[in-house]
PDB file of N, CA, C and O in Angstrom:
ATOM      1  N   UNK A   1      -4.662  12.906   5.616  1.00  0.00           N
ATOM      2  CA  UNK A   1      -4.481  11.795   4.707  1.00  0.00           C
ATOM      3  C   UNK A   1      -5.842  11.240   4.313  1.00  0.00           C
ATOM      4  O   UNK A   1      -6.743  11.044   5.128  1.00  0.00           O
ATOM      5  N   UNK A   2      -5.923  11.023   3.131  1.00  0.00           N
ATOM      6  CA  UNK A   2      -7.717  10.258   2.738  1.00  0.00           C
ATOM      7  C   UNK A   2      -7.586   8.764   2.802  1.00  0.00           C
ATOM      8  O   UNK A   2      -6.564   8.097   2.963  1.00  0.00           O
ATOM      9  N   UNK A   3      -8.228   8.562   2.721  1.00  0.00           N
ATOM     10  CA  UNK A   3      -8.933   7.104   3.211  1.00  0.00           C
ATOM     11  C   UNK A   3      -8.534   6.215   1.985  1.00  0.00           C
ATOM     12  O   UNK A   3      -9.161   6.432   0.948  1.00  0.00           O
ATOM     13  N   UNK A   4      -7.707   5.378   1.972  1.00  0.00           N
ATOM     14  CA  UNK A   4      -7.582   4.341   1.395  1.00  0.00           C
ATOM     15  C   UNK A   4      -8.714   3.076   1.238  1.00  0.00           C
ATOM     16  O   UNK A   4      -9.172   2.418   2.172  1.00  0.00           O
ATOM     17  N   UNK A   5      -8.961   2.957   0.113  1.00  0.00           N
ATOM     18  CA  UNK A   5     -10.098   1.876  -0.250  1.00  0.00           C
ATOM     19  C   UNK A   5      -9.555   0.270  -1.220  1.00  0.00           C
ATOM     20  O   UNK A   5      -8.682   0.430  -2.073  1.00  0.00           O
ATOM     21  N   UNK A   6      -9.983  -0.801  -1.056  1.00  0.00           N
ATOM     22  CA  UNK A   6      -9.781  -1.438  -1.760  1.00  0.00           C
ATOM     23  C   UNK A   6      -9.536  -1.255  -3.014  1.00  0.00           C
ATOM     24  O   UNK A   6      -8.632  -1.929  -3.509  1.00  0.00           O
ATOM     25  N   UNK A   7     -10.434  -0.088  -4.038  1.00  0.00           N
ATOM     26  CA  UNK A   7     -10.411   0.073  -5.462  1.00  0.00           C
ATOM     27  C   UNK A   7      -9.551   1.111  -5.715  1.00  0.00           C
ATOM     28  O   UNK A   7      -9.697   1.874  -6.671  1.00  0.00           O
ATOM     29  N   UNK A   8      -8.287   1.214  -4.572  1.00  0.00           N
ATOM     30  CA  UNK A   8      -7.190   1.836  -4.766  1.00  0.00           C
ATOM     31  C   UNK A   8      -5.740   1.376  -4.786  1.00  0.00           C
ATOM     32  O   UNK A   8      -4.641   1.909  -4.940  1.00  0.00           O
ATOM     33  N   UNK A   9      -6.228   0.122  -4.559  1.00  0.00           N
ATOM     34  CA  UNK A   9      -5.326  -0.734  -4.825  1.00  0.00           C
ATOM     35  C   UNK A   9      -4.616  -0.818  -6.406  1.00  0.00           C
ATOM     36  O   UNK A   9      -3.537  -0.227  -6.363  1.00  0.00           O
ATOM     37  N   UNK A  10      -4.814  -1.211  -7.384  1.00  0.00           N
ATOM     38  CA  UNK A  10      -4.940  -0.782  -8.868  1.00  0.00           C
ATOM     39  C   UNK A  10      -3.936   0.075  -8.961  1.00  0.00           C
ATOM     40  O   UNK A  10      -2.855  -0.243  -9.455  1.00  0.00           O
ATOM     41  N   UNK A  11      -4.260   1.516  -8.385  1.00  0.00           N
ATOM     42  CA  UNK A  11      -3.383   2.236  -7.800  1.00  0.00           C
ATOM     43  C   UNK A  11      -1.786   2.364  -7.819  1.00  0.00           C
ATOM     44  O   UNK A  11      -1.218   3.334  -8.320  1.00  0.00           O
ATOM     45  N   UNK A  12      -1.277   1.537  -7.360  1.00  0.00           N
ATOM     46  CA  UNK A  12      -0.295   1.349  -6.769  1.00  0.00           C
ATOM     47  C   UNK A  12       0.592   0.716  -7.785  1.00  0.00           C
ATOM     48  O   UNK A  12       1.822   0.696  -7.820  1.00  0.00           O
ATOM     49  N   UNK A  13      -0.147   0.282  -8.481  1.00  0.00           N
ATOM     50  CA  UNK A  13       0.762  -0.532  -9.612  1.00  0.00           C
ATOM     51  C   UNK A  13       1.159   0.286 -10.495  1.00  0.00           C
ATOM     52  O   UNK A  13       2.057  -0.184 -11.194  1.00  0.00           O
ATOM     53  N   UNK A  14       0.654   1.995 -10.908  1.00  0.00           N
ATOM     54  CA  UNK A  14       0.615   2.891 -12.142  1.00  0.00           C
ATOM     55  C   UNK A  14       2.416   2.835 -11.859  1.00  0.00           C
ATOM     56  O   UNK A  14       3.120   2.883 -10.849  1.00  0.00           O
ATOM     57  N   UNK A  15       2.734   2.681 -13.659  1.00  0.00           N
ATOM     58  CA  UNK A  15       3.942   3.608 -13.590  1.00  0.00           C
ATOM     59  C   UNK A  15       3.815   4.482 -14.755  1.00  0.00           C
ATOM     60  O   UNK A  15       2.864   4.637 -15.521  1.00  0.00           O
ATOM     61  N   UNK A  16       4.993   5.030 -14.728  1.00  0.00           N
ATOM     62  CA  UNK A  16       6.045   5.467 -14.084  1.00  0.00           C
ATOM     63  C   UNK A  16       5.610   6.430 -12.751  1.00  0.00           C
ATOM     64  O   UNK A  16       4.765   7.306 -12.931  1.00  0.00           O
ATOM     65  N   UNK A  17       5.975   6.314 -11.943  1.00  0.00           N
ATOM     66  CA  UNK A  17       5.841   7.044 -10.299  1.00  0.00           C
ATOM     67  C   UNK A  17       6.691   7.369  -9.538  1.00  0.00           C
ATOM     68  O   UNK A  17       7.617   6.588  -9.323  1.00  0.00           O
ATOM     69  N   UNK A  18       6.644   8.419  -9.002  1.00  0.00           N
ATOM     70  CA  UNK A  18       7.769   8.854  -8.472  1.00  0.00           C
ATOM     71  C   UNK A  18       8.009   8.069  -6.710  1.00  0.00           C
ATOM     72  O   UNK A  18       7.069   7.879  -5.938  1.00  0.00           O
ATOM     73  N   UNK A  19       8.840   7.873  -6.536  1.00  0.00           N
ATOM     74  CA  UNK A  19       8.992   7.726  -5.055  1.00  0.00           C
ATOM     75  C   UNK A  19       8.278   8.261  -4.322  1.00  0.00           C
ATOM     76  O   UNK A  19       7.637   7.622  -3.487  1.00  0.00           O
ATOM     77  N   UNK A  20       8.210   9.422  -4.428  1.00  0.00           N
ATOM     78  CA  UNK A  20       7.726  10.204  -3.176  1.00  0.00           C
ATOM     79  C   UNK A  20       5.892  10.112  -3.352  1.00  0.00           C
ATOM     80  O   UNK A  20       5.228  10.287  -2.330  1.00  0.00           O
ATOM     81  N   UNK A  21       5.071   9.794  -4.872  1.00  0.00           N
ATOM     82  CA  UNK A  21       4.047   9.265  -4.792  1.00  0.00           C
ATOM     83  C   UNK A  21       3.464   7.947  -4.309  1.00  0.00           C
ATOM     84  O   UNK A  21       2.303   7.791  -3.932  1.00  0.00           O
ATOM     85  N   UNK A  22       4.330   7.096  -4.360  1.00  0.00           N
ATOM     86  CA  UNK A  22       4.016   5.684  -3.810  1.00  0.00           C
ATOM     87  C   UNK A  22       4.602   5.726  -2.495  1.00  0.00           C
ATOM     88  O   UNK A  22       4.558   4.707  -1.806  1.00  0.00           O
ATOM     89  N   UNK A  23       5.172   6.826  -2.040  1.00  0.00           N
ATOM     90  CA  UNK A  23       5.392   6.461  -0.417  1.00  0.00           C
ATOM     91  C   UNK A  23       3.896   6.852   0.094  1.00  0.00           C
ATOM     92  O   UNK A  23       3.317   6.273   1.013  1.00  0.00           O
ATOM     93  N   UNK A  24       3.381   7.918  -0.651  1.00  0.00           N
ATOM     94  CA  UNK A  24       2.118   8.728   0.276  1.00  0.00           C
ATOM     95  C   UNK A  24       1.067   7.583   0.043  1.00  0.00           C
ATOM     96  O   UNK A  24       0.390   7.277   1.024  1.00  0.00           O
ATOM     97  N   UNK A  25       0.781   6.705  -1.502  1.00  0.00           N
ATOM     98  CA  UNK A  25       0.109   5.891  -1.443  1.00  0.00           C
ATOM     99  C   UNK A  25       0.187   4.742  -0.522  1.00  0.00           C
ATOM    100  O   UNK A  25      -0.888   4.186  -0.300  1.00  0.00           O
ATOM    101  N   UNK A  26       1.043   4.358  -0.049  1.00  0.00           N
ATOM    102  CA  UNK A  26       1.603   3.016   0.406  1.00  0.00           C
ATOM    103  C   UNK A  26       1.239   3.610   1.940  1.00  0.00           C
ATOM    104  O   UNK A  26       0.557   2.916   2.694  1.00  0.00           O
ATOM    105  N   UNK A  27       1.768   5.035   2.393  1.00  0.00           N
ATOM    106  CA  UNK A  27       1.385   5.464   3.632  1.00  0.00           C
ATOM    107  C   UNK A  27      -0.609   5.501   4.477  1.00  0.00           C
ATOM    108  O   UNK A  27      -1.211   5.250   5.522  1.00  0.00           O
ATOM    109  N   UNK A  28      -0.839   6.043   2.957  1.00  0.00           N
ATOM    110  CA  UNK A  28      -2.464   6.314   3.142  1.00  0.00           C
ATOM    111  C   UNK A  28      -3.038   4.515   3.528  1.00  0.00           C
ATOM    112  O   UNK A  28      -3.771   4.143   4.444  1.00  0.00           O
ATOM    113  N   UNK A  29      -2.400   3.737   2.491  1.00  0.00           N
ATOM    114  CA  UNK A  29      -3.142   2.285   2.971  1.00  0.00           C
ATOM    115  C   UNK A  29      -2.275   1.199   4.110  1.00  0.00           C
ATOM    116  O   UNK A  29      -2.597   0.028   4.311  1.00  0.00           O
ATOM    117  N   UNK A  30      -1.326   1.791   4.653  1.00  0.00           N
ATOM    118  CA  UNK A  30      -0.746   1.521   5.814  1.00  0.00           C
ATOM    119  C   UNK A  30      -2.029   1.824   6.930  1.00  0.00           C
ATOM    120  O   UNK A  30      -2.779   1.038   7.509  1.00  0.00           O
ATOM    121  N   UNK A  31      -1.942   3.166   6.959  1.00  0.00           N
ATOM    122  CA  UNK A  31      -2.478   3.772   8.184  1.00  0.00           C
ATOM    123  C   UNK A  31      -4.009   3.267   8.288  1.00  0.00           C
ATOM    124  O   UNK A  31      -4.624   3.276   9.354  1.00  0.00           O
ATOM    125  N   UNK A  32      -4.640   2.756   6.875  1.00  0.00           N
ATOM    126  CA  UNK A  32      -5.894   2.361   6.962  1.00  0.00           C
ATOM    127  C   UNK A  32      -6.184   0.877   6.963  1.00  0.00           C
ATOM    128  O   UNK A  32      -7.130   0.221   6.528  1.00  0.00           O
ATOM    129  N   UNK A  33      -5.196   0.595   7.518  1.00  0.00           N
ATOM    130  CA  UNK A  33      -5.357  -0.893   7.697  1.00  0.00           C
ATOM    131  C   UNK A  33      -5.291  -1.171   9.300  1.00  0.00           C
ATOM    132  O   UNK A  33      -4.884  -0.424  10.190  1.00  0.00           O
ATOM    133  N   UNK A  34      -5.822  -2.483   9.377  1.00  0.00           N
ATOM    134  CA  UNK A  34      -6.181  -2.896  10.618  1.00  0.00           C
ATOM    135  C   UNK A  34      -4.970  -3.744  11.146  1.00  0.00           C
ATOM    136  O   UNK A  34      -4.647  -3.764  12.334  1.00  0.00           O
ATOM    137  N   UNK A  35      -4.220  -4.562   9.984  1.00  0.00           N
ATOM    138  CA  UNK A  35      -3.224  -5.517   9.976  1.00  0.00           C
ATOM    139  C   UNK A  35      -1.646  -5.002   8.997  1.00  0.00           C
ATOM    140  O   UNK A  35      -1.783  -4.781   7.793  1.00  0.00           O
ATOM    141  N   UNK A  36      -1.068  -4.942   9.266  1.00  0.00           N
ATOM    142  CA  UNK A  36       0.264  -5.252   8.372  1.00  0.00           C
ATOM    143  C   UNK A  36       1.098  -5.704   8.579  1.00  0.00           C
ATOM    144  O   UNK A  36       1.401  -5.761   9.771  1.00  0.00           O
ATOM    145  N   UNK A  37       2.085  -6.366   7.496  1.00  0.00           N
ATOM    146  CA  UNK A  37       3.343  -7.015   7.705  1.00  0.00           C
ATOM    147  C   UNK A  37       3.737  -6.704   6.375  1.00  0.00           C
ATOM    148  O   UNK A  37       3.080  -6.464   5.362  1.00  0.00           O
ATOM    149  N   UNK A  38       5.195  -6.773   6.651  1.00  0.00           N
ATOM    150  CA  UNK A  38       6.099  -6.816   5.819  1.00  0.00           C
ATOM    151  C   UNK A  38       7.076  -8.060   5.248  1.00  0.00           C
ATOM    152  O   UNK A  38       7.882  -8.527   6.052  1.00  0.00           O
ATOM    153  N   UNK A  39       7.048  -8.396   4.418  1.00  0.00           N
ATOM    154  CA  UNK A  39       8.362  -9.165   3.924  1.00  0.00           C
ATOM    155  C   UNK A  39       9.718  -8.810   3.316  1.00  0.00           C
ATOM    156  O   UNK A  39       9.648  -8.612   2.103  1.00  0.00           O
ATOM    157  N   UNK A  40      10.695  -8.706   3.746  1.00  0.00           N
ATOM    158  CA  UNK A  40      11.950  -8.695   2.433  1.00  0.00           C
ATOM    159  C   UNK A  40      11.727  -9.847   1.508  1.00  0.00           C
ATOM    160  O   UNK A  40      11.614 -10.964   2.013  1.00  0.00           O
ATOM    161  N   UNK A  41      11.671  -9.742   0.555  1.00  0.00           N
ATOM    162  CA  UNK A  41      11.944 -11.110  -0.435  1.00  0.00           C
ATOM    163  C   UNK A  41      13.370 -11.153  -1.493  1.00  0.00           C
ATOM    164  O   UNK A  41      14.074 -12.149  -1.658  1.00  0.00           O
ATOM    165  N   UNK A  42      13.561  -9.883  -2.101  1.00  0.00           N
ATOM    166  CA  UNK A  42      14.739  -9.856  -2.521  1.00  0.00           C
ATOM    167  C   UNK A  42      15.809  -8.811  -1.758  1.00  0.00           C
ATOM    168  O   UNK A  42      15.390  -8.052  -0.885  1.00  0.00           O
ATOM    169  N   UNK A  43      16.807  -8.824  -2.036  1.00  0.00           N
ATOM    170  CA  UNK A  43      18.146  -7.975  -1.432  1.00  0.00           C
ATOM    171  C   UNK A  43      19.546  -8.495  -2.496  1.00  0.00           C
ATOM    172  O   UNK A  43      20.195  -9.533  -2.362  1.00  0.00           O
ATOM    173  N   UNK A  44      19.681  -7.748  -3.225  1.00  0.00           N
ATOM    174  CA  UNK A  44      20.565  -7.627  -4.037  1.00  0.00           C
ATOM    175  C   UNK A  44      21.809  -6.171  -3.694  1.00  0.00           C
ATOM    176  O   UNK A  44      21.566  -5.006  -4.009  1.00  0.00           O
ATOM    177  N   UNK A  45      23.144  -6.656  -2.977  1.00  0.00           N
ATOM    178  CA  UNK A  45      23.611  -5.567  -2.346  1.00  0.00           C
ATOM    179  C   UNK A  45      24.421  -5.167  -3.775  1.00  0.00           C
ATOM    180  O   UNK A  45      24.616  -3.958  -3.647  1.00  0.00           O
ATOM    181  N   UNK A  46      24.922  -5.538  -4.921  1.00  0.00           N
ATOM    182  CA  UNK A  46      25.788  -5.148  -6.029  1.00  0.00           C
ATOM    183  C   UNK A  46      24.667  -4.429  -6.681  1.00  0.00           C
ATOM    184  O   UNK A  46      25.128  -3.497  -7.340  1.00  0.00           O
ATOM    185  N   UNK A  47      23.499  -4.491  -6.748  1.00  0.00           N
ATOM    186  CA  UNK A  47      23.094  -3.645  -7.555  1.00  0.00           C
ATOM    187  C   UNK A  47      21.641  -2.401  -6.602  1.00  0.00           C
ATOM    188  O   UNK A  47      21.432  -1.222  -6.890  1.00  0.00           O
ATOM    189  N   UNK A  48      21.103  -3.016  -5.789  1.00  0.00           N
ATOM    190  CA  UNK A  48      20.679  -1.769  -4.674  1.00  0.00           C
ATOM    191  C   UNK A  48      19.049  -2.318  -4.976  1.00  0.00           C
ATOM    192  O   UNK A  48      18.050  -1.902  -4.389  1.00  0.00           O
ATOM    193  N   UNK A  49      19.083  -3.247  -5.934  1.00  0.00           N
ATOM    194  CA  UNK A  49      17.472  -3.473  -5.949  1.00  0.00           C
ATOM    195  C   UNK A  49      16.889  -4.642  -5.228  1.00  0.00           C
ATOM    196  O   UNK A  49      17.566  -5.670  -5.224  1.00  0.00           O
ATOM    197  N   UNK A  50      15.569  -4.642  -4.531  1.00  0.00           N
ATOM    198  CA  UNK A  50      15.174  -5.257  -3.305  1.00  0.00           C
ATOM    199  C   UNK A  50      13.905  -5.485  -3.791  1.00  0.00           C
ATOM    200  O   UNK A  50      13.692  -4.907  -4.857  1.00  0.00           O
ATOM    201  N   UNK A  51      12.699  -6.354  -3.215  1.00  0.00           N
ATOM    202  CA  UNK A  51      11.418  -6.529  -3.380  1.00  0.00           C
ATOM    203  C   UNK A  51      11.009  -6.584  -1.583  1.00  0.00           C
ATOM    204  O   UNK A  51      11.728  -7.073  -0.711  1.00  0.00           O
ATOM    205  N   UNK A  52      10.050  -6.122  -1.445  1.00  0.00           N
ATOM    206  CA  UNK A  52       9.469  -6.707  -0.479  1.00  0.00           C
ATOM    207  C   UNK A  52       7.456  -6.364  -0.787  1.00  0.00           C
ATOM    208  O   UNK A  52       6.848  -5.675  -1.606  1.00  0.00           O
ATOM    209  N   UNK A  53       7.061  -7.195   0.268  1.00  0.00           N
ATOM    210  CA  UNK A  53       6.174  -7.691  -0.238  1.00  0.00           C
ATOM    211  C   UNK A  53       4.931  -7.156   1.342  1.00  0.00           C
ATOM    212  O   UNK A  53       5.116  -7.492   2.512  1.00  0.00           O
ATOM    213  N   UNK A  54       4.265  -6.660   1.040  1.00  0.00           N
ATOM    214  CA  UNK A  54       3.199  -6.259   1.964  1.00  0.00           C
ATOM    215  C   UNK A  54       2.075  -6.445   1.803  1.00  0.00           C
ATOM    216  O   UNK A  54       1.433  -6.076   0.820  1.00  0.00           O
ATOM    217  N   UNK A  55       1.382  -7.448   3.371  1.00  0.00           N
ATOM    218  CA  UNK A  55      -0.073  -8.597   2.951  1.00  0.00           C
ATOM    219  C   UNK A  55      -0.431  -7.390   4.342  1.00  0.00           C
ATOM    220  O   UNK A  55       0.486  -6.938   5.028  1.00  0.00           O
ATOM    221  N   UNK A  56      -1.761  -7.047   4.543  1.00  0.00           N
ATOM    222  CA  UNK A  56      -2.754  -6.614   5.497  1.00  0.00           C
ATOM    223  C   UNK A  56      -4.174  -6.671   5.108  1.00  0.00           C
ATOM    224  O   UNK A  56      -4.546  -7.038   3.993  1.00  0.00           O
ATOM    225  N   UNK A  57      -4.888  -6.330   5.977  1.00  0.00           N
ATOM    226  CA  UNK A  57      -6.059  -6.578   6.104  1.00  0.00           C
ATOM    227  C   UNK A  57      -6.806  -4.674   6.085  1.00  0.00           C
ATOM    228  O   UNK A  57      -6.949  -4.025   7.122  1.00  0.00           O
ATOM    229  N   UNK A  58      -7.013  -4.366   5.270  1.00  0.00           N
ATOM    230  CA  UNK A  58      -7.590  -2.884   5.009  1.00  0.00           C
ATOM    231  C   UNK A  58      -9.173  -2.660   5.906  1.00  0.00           C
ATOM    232  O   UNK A  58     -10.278  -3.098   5.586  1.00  0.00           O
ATOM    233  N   UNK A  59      -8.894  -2.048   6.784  1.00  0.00           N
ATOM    234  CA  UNK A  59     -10.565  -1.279   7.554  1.00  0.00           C
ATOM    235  C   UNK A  59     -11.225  -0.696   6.301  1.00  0.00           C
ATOM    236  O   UNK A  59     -10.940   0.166   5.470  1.00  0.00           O
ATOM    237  N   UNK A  60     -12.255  -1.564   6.536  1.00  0.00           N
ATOM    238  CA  UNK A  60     -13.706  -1.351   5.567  1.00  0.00           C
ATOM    239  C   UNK A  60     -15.148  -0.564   6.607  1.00  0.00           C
ATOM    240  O   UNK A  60     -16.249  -0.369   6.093  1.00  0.00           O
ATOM    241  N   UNK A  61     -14.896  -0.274   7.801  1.00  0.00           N
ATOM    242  CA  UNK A  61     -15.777  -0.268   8.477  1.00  0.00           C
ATOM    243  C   UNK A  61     -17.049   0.529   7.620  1.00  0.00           C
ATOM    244  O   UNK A  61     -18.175   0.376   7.149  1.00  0.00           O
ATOM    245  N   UNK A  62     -15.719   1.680   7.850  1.00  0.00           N
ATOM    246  CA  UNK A  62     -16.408   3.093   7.263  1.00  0.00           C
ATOM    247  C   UNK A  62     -17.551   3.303   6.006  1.00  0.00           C
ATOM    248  O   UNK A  62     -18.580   3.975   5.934  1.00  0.00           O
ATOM    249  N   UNK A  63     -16.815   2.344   5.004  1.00  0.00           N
ATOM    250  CA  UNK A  63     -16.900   2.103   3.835  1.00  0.00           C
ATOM    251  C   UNK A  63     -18.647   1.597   3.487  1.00  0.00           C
ATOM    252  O   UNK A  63     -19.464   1.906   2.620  1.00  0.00           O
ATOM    253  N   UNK A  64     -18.651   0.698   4.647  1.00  0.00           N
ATOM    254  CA  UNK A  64     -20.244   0.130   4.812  1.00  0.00           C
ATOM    255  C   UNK A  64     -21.000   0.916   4.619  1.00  0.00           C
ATOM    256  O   UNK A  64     -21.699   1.050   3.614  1.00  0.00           O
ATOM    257  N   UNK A  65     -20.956   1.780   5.903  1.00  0.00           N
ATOM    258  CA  UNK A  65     -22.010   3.002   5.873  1.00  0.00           C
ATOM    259  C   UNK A  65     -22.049   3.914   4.582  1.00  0.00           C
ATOM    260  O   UNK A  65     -23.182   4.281   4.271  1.00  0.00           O
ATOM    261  N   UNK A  66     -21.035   4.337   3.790  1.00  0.00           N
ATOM    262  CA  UNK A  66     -21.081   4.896   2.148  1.00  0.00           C
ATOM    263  C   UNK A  66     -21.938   4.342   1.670  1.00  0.00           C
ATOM    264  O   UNK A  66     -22.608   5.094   0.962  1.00  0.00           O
ATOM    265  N   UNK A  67     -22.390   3.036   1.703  1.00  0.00           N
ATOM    266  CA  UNK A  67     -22.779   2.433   0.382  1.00  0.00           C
ATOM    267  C   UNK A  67     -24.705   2.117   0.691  1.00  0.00           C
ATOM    268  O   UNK A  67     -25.523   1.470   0.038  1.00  0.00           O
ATOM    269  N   UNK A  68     -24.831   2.927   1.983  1.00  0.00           N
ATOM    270  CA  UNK A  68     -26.283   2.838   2.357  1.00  0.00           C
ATOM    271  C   UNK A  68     -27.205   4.574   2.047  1.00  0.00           C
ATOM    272  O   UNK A  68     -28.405   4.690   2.298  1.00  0.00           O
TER     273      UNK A  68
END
């Protein structure tokens, strides 16, 4: 999996996307984070559509040393 960066965030918003691309995106900046949580915010059971909402804190460690 590659390294998720802040300026991949942007990212995440492209549509149209398939599911199975925003799971690997959403996976890559999971795993590169130091912090996560999740929220449900919506749940709509008549029609199947939901929001939830994900705040973390992304490891930059690495990132430092790139930029020297």
């Amino acid at each position: 999996m590659s390294r998720f960066k802040l300026s991949d965030l942007p990212s995440l918003e492209k549509s149209p996307t398939s599911p199975i691309a925003l799971r690997n995106k959403i996976g890559e900046m999971l795993v590169n984070s130091t912090r996560a949580v999740a929220k449900t915010e919506v749940i709509n059971p008549e029609t199947g559509e939901y929001r939830v909402v994900l705040q973390g804190i992304l490891d930059q460690e690495e990132d430092r040393f790139e930029d020297r």
